[in-house]
C-alpha positions in Angstrom: -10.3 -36.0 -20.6 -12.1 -38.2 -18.1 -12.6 -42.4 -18.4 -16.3 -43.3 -19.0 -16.0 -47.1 -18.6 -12.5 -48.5 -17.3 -12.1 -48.6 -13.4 -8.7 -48.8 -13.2 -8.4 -45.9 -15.7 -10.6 -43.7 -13.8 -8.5 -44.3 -10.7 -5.6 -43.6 -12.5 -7.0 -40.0 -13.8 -8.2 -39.3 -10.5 -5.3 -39.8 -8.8 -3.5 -38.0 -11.6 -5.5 -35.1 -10.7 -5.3 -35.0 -7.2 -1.5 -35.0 -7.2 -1.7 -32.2 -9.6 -4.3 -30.5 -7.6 -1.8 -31.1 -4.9 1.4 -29.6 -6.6 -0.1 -26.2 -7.9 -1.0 -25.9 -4.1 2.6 -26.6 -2.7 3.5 -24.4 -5.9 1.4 -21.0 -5.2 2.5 -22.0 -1.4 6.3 -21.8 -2.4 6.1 -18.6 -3.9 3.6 -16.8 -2.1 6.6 -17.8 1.1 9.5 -16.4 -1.8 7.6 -13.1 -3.1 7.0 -12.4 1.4 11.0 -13.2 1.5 11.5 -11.0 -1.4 9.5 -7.9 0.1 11.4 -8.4 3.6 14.6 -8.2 2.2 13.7 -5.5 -0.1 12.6 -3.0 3.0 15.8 -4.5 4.8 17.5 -2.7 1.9 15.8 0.2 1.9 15.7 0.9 5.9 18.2 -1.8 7.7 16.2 -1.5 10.8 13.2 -3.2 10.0 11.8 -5.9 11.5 10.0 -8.6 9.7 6.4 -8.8 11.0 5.8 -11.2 14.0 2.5 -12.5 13.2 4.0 -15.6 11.0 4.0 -18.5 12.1 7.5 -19.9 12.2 8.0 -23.5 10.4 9.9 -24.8 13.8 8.0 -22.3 16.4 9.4 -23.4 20.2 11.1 -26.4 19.0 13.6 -24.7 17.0 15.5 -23.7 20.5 15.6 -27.3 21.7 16.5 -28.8 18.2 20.0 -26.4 18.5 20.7 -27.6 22.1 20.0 -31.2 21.0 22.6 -30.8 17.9 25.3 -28.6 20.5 24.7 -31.3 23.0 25.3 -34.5 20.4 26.8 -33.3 17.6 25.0 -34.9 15.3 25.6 -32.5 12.7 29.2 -32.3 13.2 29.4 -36.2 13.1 27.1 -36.6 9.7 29.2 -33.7 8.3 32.8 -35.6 9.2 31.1 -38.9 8.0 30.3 -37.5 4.8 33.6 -35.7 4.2 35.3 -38.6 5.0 33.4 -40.9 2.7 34.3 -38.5 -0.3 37.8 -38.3 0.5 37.8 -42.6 0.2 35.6 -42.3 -2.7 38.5 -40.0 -4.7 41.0 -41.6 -3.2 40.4 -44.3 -5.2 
């Protein structure tokens, strides 16, 4: 039900409903992405050589290639990885 007379009320609401507004959208987004995965992997089943259609648009496009050779190239996966497994190793240690 929408304020009449309080400002900071009506601010409130509205902003109540835009972020609800804005997480049915990221909601019907998410699974109309799962129900696509969930039909590729279905005719992946059913005939192992199909290919998943090449008009998407991919979330990383062209930068996903230079995003690999940047982690190869510095490790910084490796590292974070290490630093994490060695922080839980201290933290049971103890």
């Amino acid at each position: 039900m929408k304020p009449d007379n309080n400002n900071e009320a009506l601010m409130a609401w509205e902003y109540n409903e835009t972020a609800l507004k804005d997480t049915r959208s990221l909601l019907l987004d998410s699974l109309s992405y799962i129900n696509e995965l969930r039909k590729q992997q279905s005719l992946k089943v059913i005939s192992p050589n199909c290919a998943p259609p090449s008009d998407r648009e991919e979330v990383f496009c062209e930068e996903l290639g230079s995003i690999i050779e940047k982690n190869t190239t510095n490790k910084l996966f490796d590292k974070a990885v290490d630093s994490h497994k060695r922080q839980q190793y201290q933290k049971n240690k103890f």
